[in-house]
RODO-2510 file (C-alpha; in nm, 4 decimals, decimal comma):
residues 225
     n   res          X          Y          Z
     1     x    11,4168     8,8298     8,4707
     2     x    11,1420     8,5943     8,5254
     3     x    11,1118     8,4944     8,1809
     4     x    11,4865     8,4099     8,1500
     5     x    11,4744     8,2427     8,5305
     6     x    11,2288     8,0294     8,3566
     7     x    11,5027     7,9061     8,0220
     8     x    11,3843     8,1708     7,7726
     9     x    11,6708     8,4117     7,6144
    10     x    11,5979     8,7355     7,7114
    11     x    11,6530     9,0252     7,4961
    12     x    11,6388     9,3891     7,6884
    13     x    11,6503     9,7449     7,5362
    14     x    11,7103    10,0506     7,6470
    15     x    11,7577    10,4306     7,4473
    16     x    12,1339    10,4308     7,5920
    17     x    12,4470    10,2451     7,5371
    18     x    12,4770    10,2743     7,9170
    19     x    12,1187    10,0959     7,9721
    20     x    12,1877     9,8345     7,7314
    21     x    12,5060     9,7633     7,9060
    22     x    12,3257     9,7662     8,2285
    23     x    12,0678     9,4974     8,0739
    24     x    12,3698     9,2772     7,9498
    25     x    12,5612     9,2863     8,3017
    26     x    12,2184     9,2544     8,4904
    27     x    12,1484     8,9285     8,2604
    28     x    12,4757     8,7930     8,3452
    29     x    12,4667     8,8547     8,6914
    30     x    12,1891     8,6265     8,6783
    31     x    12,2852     8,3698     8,4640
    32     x    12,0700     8,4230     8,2323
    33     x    12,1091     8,3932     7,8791
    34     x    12,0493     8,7052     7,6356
    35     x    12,1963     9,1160     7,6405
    36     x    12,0995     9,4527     7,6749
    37     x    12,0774     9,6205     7,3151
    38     x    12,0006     9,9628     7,2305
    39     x    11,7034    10,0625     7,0524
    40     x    11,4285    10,3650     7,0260
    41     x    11,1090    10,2142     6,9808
    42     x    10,9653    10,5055     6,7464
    43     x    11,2366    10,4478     6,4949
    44     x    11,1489    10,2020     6,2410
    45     x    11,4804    10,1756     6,1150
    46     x    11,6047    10,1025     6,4177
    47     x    11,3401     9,8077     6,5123
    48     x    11,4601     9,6520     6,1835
    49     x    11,7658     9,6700     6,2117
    50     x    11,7654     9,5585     6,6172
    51     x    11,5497     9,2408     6,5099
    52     x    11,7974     9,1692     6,2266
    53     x    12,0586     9,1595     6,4881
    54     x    11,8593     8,9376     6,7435
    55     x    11,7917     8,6793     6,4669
    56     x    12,1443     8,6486     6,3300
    57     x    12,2736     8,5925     6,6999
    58     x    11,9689     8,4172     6,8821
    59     x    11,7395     8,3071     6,6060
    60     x    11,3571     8,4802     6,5217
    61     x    11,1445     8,5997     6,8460
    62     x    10,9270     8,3362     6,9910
    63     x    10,7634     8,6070     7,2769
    64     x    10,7377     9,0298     7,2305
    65     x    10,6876     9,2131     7,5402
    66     x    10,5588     9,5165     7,4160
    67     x    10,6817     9,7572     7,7938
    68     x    10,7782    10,0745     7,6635
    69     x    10,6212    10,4192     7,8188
    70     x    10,6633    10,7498     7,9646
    71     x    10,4406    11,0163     8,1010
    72     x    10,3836    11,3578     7,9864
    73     x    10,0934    11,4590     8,2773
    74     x     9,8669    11,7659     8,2166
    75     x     9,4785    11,8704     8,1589
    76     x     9,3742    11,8976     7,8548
    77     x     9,3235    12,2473     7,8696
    78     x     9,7127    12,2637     7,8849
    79     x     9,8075    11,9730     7,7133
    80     x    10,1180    12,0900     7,4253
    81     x    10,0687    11,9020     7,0918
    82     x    10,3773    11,7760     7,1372
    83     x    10,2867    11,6440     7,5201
    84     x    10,0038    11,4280     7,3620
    85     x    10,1966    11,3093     7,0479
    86     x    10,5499    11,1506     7,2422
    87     x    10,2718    10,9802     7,4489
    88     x    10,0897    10,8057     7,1471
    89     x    10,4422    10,7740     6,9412
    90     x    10,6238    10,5550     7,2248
    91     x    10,3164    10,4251     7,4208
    92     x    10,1106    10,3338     7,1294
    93     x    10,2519    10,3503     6,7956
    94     x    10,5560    10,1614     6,9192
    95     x    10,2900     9,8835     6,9406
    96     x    10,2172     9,8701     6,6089
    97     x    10,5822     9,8818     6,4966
    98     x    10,7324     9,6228     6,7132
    99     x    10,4380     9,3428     6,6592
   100     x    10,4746     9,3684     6,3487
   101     x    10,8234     9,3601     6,2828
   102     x    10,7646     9,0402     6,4345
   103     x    10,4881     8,8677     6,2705
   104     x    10,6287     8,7389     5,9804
   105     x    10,8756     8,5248     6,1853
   106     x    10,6006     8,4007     6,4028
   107     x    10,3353     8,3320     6,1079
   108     x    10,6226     8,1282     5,9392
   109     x    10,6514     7,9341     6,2735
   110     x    10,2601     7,9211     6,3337
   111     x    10,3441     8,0318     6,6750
   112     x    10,3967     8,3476     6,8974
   113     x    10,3233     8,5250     7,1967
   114     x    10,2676     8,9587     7,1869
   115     x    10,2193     9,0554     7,5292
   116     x    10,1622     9,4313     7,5518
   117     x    10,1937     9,6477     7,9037
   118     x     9,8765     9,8324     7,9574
   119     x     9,7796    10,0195     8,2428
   120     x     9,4106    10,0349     8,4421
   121     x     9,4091    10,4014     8,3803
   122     x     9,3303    10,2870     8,0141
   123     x     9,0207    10,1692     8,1664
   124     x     8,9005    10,3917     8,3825
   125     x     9,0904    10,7107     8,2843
   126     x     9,2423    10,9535     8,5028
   127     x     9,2185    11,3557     8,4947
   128     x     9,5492    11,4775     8,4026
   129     x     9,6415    11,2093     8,1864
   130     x     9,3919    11,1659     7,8596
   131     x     9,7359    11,1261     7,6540
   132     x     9,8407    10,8267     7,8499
   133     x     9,4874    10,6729     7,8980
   134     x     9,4160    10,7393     7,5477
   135     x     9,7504    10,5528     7,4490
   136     x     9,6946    10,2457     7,7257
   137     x     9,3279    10,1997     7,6093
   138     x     9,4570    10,2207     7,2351
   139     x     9,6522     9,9207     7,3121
   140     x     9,3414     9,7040     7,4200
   141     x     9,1607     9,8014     7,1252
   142     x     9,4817     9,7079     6,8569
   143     x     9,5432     9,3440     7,0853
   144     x     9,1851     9,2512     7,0157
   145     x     9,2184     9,3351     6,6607
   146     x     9,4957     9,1579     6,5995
   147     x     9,4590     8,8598     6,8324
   148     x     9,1853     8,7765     6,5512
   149     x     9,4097     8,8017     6,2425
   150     x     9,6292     8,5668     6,3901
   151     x     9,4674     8,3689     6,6248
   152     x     9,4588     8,1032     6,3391
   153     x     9,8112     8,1054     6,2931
   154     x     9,8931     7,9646     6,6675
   155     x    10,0131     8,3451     6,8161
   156     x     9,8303     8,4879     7,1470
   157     x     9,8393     8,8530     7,1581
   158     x     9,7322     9,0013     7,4884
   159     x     9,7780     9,2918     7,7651
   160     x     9,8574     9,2718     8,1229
   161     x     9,7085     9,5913     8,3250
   162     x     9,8653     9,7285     8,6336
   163     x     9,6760     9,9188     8,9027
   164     x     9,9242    10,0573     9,1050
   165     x    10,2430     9,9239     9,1751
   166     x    10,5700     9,9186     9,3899
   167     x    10,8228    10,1035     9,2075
   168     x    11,1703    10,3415     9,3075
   169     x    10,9236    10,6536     9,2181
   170     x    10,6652    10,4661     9,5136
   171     x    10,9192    10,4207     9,7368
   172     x    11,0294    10,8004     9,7684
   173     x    10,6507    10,8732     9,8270
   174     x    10,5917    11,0040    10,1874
   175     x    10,4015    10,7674    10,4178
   176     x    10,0666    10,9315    10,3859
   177     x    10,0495    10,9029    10,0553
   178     x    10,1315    10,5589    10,0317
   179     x     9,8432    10,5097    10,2759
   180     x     9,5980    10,7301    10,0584
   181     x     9,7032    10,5076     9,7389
   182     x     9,6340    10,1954     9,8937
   183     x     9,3058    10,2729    10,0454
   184     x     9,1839    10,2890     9,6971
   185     x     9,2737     9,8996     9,6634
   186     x     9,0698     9,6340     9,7857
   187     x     9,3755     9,4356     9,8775
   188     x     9,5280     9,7270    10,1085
   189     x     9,8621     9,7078     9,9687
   190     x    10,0486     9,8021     9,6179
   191     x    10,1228     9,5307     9,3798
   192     x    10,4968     9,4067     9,3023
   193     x    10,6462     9,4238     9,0024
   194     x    10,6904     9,0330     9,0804
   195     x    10,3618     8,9950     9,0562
   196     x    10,2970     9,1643     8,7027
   197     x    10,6085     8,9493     8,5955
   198     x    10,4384     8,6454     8,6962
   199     x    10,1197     8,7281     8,5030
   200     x    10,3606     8,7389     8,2020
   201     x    10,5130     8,4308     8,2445
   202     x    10,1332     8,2764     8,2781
   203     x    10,0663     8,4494     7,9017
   204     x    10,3723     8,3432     7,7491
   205     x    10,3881     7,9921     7,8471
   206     x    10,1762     7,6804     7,8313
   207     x     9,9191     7,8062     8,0169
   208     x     9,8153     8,0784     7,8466
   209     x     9,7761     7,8321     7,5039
   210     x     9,4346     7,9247     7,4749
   211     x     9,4046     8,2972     7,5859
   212     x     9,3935     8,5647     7,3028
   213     x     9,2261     8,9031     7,3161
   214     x     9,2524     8,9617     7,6515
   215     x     9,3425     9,2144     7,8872
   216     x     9,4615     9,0750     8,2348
   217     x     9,3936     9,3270     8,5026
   218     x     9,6537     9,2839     8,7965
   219     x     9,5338     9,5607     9,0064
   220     x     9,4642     9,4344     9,3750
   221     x     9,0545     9,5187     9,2879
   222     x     9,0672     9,8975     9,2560
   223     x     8,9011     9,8419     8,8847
   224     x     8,6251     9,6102     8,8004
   225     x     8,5085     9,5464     8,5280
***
């Protein structure tokens, strides 16, 4: 929302017909221009066919916000094949898809913005969840890459890190364990997802011209690096 509060057209997907209409009604609630479209991120079809649609009715994609990921939580030990691959096939590989479905439009242009959702357990890992942190750290490693293959053609590529944030899931947490997450953070407190929405605004606009290859950790100061 705060990219479209801001004048861009904001295009939102979801796996459902019911999310996507969600999106659209949630966009015009706000006044802001854009719809809710359905799309699965792993299906290359699919991403060509969604980004055919969003040209025809908005024109080619000036900013990709690369948000997509789910959990499958377990040691190692215990990890199914199939627990570790949906985790690198929508967290990761839906990276790789989606920026560069888009690169040809931006290259034409000489201008783009790829901002890709991270997460500080990519940095520092956590036990339980060497899919995900594999997946999140992958992510870091691919924007640097490709930050420098296109750096020359005007587009930023870049990834925003969350440490632990305010969510529904956070809010049905007990008391206690609120307390025990945030007396891990510096800051005492659990970010918003205001806050991570703001760092993207500062990456796709103006100010963020001259930032490529980076990784922006918004996590309060429970990761240094």
């Amino acid at each position: 929302m705060t990219l479209g509060k801001a004048g861009a057209t904001v295009i939102g997907t979801a796996t459902s017909e019911v999310g996507a209409n969600n999106i659209s009604k949630i966009l015009a609630d706000k006044n802001i221009h854009g719809k809710g479209m359905i799309l699965n991120v792993t299906d290359n079809d699919q991403i060509l066919d969604l980004l055919k649609a969003v040209t025809v009715e908005f024109g080619s994609v000036d900013i990709l916000i690369n948000n997509a990921g789910i959990t499958r939580d377990n040691i190692l030990i215990r990890m199914k094949e199939e627990e570790w691959d949906e985790i690198i096939n929508t967290n990761l590989s839906s990276v790789y898809k989606m920026s560069k479905a888009v690169l040809r439009g931006m290259i034409k242009k000489k201008s783009g913005r790829i901002i890709s959702i991270t997460s500080v357990v990519g940095a520092m890992g956590n036990a339980g969840q060497s899919n995900y942190a594999a997946a999140k750290a992958g992510i870091m490693g691919f924007t640097k890459s490709l930050a420098r293959e296109v750096g020359v053609r005007g587009i930023t590529v870049n990834t925003i890190a969350p440490g632990f944030i305010e969510t529904d899931m956070t809010d049905n947490l007990p008391e206690d364990q609120k307390a025990a997450l945030a007396s891990q953070i510096p800051m005492a407190r659990l970010g918003t997802v205001d806050e991570i929405a703001q760092a993207v605004l500062f990456l796709a606009g103006d100010s963020g011209s001259y930032i490529t290859a980076q990784t922006l950790h918004v996590n309060g100061g429970m990761y240094t690096l």
